[in-house]
C-alpha positions as CSV (number, residue, x, y, z in Angstrom):
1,X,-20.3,-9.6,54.2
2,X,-18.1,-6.7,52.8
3,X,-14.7,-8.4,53.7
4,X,-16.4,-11.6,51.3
5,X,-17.2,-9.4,48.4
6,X,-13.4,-7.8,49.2
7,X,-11.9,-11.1,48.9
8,X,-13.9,-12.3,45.9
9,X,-12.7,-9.1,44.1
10,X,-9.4,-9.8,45.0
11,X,-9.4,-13.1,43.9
12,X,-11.4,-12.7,40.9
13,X,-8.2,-9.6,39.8
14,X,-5.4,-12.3,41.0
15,X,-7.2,-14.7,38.4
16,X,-7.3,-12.1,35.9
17,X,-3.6,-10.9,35.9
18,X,-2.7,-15.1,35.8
19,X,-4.8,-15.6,32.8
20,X,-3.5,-12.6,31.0
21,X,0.0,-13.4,31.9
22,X,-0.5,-16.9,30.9
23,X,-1.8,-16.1,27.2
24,X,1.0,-14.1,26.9
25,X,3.5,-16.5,28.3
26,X,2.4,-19.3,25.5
27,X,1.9,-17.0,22.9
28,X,3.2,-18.9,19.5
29,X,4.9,-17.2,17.0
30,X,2.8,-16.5,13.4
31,X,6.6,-17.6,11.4
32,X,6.9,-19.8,9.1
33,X,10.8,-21.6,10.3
34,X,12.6,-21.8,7.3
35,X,16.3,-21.5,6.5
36,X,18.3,-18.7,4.7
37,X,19.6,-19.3,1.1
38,X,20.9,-16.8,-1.4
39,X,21.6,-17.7,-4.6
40,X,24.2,-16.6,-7.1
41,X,23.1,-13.7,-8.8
42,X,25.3,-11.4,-10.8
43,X,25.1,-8.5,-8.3
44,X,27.1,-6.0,-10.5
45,X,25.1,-6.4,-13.8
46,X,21.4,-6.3,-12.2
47,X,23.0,-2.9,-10.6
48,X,23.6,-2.1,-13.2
49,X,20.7,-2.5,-14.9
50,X,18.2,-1.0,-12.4
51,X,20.4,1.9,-12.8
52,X,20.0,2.0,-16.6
53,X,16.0,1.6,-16.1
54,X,16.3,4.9,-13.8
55,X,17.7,7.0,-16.5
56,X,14.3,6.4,-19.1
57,X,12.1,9.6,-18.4
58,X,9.1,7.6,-18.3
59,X,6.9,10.4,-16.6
60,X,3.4,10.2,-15.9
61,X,1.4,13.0,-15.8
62,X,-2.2,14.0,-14.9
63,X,-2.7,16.1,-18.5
64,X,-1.8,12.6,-20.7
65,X,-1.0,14.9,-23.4
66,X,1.9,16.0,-22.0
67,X,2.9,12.4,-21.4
68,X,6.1,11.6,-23.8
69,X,5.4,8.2,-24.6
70,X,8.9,8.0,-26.9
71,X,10.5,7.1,-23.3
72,X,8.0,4.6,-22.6
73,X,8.5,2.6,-26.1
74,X,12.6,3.1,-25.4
75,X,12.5,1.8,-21.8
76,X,10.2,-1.4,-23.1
77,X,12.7,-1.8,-26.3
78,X,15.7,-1.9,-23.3
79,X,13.9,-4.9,-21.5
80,X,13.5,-6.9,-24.5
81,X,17.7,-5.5,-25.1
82,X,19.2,-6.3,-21.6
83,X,16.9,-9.4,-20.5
84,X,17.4,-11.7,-24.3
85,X,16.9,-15.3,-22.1
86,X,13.9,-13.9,-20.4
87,X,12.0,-12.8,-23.5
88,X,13.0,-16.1,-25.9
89,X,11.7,-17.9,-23.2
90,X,8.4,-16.6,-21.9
91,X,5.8,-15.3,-24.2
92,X,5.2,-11.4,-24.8
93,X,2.3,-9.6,-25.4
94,X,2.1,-5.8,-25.3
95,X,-1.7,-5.1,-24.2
96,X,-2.6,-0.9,-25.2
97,X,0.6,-0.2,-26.8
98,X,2.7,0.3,-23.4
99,X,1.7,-2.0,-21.3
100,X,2.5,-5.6,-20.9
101,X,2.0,-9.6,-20.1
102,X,5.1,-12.0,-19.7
103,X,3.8,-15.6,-19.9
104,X,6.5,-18.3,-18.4
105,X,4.5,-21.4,-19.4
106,X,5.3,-23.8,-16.3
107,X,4.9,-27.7,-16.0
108,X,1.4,-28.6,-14.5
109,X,-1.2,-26.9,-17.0
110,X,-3.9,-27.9,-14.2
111,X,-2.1,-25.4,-11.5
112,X,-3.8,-22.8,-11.1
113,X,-1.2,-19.4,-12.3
114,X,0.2,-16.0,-10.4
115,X,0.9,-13.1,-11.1
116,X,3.6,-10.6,-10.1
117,X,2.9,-7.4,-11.1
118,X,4.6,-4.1,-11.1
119,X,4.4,-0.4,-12.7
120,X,7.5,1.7,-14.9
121,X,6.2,5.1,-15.0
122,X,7.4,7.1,-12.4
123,X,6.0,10.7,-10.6
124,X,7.3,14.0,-12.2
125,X,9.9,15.8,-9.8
126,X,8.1,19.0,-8.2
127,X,8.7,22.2,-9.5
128,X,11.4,23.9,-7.8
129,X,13.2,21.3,-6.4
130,X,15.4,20.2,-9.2
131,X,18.4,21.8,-7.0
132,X,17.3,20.2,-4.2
133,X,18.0,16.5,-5.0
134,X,21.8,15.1,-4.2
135,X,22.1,13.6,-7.6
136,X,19.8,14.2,-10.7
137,X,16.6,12.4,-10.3
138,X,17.4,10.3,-13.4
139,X,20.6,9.6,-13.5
140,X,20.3,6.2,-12.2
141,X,24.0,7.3,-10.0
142,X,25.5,4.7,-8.2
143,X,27.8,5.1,-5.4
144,X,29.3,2.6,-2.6
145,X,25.8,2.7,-0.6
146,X,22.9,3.7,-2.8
147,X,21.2,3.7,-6.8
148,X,19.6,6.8,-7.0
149,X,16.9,8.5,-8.6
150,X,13.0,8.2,-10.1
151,X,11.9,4.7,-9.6
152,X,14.4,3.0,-7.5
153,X,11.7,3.0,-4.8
154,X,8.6,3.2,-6.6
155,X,8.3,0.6,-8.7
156,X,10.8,0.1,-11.7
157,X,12.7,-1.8,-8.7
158,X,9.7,-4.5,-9.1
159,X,10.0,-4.3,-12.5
160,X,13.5,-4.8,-12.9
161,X,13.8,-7.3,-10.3
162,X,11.1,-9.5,-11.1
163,X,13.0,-9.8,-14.6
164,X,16.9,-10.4,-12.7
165,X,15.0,-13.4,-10.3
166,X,13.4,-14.9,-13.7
167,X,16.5,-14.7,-15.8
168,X,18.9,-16.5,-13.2
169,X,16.5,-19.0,-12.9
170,X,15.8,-19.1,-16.8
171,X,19.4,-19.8,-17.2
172,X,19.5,-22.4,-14.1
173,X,17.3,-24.1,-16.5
174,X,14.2,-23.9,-13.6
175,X,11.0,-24.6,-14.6
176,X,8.1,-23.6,-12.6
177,X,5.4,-26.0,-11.2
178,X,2.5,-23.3,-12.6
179,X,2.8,-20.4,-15.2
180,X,3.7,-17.4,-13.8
181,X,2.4,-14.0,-15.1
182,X,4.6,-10.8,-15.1
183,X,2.1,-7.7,-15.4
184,X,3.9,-4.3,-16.1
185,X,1.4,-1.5,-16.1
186,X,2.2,2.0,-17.3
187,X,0.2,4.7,-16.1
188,X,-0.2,3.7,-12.5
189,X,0.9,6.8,-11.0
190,X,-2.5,8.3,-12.6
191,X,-4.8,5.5,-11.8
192,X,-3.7,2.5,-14.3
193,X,-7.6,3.4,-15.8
194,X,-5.1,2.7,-19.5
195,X,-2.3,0.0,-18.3
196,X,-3.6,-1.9,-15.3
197,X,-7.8,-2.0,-16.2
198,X,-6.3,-2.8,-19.7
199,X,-4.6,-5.8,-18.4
200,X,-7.2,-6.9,-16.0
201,X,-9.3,-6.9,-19.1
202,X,-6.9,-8.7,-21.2
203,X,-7.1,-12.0,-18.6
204,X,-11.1,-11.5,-18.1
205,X,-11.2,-12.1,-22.2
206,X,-9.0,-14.9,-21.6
207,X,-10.7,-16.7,-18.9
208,X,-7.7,-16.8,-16.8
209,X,-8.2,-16.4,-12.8
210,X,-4.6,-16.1,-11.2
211,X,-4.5,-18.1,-7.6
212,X,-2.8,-14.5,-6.5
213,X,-1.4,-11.5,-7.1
214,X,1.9,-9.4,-5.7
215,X,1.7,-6.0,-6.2
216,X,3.6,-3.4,-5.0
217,X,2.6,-2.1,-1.0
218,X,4.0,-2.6,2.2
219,X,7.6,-3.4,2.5
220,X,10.0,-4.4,5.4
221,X,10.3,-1.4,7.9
222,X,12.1,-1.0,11.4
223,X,10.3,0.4,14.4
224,X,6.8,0.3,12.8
225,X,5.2,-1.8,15.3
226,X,5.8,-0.8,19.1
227,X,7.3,-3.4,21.5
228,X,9.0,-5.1,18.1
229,X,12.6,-4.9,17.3
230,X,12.9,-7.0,14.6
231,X,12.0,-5.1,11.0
232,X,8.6,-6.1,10.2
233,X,7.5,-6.9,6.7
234,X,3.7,-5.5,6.3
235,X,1.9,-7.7,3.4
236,X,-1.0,-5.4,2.5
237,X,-4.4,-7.7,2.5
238,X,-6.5,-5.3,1.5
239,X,-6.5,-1.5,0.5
240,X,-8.6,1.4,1.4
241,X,-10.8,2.8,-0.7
242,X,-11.1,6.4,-2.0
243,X,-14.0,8.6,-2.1
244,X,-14.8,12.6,-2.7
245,X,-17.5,14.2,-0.2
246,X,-18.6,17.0,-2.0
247,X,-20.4,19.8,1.2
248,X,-22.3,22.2,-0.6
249,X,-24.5,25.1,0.8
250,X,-26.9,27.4,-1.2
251,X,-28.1,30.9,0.1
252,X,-28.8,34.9,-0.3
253,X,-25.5,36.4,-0.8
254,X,-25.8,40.5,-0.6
255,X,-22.9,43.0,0.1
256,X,-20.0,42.5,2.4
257,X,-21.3,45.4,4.9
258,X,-24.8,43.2,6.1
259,X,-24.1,39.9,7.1
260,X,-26.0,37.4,8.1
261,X,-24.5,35.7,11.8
262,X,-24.2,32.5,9.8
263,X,-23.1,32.9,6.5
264,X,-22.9,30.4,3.5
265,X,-18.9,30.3,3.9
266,X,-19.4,29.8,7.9
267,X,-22.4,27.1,8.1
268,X,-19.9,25.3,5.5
269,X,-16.9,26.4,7.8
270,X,-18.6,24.7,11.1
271,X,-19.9,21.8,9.1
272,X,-16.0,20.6,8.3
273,X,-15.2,21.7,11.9
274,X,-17.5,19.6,13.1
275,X,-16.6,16.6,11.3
276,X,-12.9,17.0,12.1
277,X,-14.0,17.0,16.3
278,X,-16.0,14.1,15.9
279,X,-14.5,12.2,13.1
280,X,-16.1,8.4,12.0
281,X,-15.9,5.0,14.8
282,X,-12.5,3.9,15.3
283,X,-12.4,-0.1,15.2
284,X,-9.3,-2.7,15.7
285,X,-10.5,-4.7,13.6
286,X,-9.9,-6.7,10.1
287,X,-6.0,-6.4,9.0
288,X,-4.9,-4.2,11.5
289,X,-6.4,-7.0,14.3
290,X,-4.4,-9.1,12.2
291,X,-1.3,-7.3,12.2
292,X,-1.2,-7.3,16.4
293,X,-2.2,-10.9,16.1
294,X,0.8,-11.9,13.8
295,X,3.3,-9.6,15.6
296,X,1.8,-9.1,19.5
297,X,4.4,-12.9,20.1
298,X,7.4,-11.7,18.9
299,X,7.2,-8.2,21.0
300,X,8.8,-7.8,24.5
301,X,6.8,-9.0,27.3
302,X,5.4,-5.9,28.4
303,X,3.8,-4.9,24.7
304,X,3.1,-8.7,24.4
305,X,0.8,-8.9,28.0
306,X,-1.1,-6.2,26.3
307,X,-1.5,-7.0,22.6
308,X,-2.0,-10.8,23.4
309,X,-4.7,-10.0,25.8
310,X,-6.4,-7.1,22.8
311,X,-10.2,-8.9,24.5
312,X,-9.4,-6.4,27.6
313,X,-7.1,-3.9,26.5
314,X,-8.7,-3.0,23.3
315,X,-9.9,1.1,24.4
316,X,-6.2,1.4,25.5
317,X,-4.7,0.1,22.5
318,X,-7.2,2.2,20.4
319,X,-6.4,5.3,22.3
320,X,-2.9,4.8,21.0
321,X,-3.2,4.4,17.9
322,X,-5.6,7.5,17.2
323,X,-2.7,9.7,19.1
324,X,-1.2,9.7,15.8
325,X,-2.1,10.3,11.9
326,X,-0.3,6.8,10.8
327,X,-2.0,4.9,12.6
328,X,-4.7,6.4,13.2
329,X,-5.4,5.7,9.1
330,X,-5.3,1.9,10.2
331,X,-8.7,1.9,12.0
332,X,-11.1,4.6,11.0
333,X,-11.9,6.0,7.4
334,X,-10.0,9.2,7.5
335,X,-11.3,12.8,6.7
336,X,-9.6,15.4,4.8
337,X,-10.9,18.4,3.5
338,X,-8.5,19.4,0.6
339,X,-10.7,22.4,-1.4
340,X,-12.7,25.3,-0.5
341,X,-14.7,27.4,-3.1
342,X,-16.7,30.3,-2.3
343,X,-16.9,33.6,-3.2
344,X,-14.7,35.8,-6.0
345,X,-14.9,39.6,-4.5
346,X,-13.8,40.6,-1.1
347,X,-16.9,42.6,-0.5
348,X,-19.7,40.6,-1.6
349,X,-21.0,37.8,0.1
350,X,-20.8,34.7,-2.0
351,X,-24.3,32.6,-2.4
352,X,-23.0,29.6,-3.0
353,X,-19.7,28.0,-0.9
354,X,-18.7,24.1,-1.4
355,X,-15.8,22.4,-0.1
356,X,-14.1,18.7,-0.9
357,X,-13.2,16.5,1.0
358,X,-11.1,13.3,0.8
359,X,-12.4,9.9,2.6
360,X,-9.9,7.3,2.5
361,X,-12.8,4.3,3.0
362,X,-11.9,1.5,5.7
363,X,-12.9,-2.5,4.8
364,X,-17.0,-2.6,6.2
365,X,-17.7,1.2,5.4
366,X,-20.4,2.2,2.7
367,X,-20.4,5.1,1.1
368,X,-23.7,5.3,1.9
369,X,-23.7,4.5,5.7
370,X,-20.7,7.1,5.9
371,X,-23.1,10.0,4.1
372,X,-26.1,9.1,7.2
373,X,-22.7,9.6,9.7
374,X,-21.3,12.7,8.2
375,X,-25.0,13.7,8.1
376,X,-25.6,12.7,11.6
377,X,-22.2,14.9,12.4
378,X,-22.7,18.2,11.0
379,X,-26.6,18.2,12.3
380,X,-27.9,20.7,9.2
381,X,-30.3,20.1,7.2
382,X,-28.7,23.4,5.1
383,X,-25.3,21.8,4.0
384,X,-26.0,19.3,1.5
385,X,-23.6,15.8,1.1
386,X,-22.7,14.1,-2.2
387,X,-20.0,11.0,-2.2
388,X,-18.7,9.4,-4.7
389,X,-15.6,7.1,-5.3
390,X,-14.6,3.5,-4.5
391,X,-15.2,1.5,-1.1
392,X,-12.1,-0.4,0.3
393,X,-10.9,-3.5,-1.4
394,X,-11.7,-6.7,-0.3
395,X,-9.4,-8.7,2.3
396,X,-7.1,-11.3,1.0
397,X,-6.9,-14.6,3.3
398,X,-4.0,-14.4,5.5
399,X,-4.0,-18.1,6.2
400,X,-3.7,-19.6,2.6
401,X,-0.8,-20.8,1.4
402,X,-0.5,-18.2,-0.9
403,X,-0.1,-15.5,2.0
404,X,2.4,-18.2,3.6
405,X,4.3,-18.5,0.5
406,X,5.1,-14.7,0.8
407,X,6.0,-15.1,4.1
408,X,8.5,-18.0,3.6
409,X,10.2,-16.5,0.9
410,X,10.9,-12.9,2.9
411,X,12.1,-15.0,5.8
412,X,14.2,-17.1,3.1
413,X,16.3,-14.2,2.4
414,X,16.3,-12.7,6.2
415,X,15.2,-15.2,8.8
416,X,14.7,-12.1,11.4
417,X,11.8,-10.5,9.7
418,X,8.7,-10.5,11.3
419,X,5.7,-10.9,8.6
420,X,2.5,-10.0,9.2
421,X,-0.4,-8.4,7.4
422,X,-2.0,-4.7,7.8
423,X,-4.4,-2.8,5.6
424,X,-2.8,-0.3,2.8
425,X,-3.9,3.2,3.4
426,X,-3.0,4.2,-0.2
427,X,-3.5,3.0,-3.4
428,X,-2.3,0.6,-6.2
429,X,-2.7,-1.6,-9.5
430,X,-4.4,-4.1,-7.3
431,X,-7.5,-2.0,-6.6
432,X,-7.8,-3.7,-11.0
433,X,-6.0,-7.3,-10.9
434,X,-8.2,-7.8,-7.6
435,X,-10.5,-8.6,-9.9
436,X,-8.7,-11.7,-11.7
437,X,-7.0,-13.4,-8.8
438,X,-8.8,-15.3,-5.9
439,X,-6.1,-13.2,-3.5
440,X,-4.6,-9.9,-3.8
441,X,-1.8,-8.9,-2.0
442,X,0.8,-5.6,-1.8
443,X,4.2,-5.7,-1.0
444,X,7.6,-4.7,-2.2
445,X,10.1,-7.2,-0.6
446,X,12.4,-4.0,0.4
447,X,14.4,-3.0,3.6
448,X,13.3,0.7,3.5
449,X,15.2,3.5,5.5
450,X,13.5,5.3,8.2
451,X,12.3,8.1,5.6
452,X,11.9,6.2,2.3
453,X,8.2,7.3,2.2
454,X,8.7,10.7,2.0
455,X,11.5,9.7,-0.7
456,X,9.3,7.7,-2.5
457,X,7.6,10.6,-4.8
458,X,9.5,13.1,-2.8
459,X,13.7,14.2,-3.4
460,X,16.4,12.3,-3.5
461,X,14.2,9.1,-4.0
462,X,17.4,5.9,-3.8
463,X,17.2,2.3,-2.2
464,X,20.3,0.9,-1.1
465,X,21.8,-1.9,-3.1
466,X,22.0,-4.5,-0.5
467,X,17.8,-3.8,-0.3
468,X,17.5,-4.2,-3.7
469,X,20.0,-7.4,-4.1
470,X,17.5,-9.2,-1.6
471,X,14.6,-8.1,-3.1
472,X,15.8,-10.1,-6.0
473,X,16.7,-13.1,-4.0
474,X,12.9,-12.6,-2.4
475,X,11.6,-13.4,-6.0
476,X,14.1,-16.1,-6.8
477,X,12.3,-18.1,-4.1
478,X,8.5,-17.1,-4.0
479,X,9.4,-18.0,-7.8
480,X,11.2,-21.2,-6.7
481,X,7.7,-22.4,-4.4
């Protein structure tokens, strides 16, 4: 009897390895097929002109006092200068005095519009670190390899070659199949409450629902995805939202010399310990599902046996990705404590201690089923939990041909770029245009170097000019669909 129920176990494993192996034997690939073009563009001159757009000031700050809008009225007065056939041909309206709508009117009036949107204002450079960038941070420099400075990366590249894609094809005398909607907010870098809400608004008083909007967001990356060699260009479907915890405990104080074994500053000290050890569920699901979906076939074999068979190796795959902060973000709402108040004298025990913290909010997650977990996690009925923010975005469809339209044109200009969705940990415009378009998706059609993240609102932000000459030939044909 026990050399049956050997053999069946064996039989039932060898079954098990030839089904997994078969799955990921006849994998199919999630890529469009689709031949490269490159059009004509006058290389030199949109150089040029992203490097012009770099040397505008156009600063946002948190204090908007302190914002000088006379560099935000110059660098619109240099669009309408540089790109004359763009702005006699499409219609211009400036919505809250910086911020505005391009309209290129195209021929079937029944088709229903997009929208490509991008922001101009740019993060200030830290204190302190003037000396530390290679060339001034708006000086727009060009050398043999790179444009540097504020905005190359983040987003005055969207804005600038949105504009060089619309004016070849303006002069090509193309005209598109639906209108098309350029969006160019101004105060995203402070929450676009007075550029991109403003413009949301402008289309809800309109009546105008957009089939889809690009927004800035992923981009194309090397080595993101393990078991992948290719670059892979992440189209964020969704974004997570963002949300302040507020912990609060109340309590005697007294002098310094006759604590209590817990004090105020301690219960609050363990509650944040606690949630930090036990954090919220971890789940492969939604976008990042999605992501190992679109990229597990083009991985080598090894990767591919696991991520094509996700129904058994799930715990292992999750154990992986929670070995890290990056990806960990991908599949749990995140934690973060970021301020601690309590006390204001050394020797007096403070009464009241509160602390902040940060929950970047996963697709699925309420606010109000993560205040029973945290609740459930710190187990004291003494600390006290407010939230309050904004739950994650809703998920864009990755099989419409909206989502496929992206994908086509990226492979257009680079055939070996694996596409695939993935949820955006951080935020954008689209958290408002969401609102008017049936999809909403984030991604800036850019090959970014390995540390172009922590250039982005960091030093020494620069893209390199082949990057941005393709993302330009990326809009010519998304445009051109």
């Amino acid at each position: 009897m026990k050399k049956y129920i050997i053999n069946g176990i064996g039989t039932l494993l060898i079954v098990l390895v030839l089904v997994t192996i078969t799955l990921a034997i006849l994998a199919q690939t999630k890529q469009p097929d689709v031949k490269e073009e490159l059009f004509p563009v006058n290389e030199e001159e949109a150089i040029e002109n992203l490097s012009n757009a770099v040397k505008f000031k156009t600063v946002s700050t948190e204090d908007r006092k302190d914002i000088n809008y006379k560099e935000f009225t110059r660098f619109l007065t240099f669009l309408k200068e540089t790109y004359p056939t763009v702005y006699k041909q499409l219609e211009v309206e400036t919505v809250n005095e910086y911020s505005v709508v391009l309209k290129w009117a195209g021929a079937d009036e029944t088709a229903q519009p997009i929208g490509l949107t991008s922001h101009y204002d740019v993060v200030p450079v830290a204190k302190g670190t003037e000396k530390d960038w290679e060339q001034d941070a708006f000086s727009g420099k060009v050398d043999e390899q790179f444009i540097w400075g504020r905005g190359t990366l983040d987003d005055k590249v969207g804005v600038i070659g949105t504009l060089e894609a619309i004016k070849y094809l303006v002069e090509d005398n193309y005209i598109p199949k639906q209108d098309i909607y350029l969006l160019f907010g101004h105060d995203e870098e402070i929450g676009g409450d007075e550029g991109a809400a403003k413009l949301t608004e402008y289309f809800k008083e309109k009546d105008i629902q957009l089939k889809y909007i690009l927004d800035e967001g992923g981009a194309i990356v090397k080595g993101m995805v393990p078991g992948v060699e290719k670059p892979v260009g992440v189209i964020g479907v969704a974004e997570k939202g963002s949300a302040t915890a507020i912990l609060s405990v109340k309590g005697s104080g007294g002098h310094s010399s006759q604590p209590k074994s817990m004090t105020n500053v301690g219960r609050l000290s363990k509650a944040i310990a606690n949630l930090e050890e036990k954090q919220f569920n971890a789940s492969i699901s939604g976008p990042t599902e999605e992501l190992f979906e679109f990229t597990a076939p083009e991985m080598s074999f090894m990767y591919k046996y696991i991520f094509e068979n996700q129904w058994l190796f799930k715990p292992v795959i999750k154990k992986i990705l929670l070995s890290k902060p990056a990806t960990a973000a991908v599949v749990r709402t995140t934690i973060a404590p970021t301020i601690f108040h309590a006390g204001d004298k050394d020797n007096i025990l403070p009464e009241k201690a509160e602390a902040i913290i940060n929950l970047r909010v996963m697709p699925g997650d309420t606010l109000a089923d993560l205040q029973k977990q945290m609740e459930k996690m710190i187990d004291d009925d003494q600390v006290k939990i407010k939230i309050e923010g904004n739950e994650a975005s809703k998920v864009s469809s990755t099989t419409s041909e909206s989502f496929k339209s992206i994908q086509k044109a990226v492979r257009s200009v680079d055939d070996q770029v694996v596409v695939a969705p993935y949820i955006m940990i951080g935020a954008s415009d689209s958290k408002h245009y969401a609102e008017i378009a049936d999809d909403a998706y984030r991604f800036l059609p850019i090959k970014m170097e390995e540390d172009s993240l922590e250039r982005m609102h960091g030093t020494n932000e620069r893209i390199e000019k082949k990057a941005y000459l393709e993302s330009i030939q990326f809009y010519i044909h998304l445009l051109k669909q």
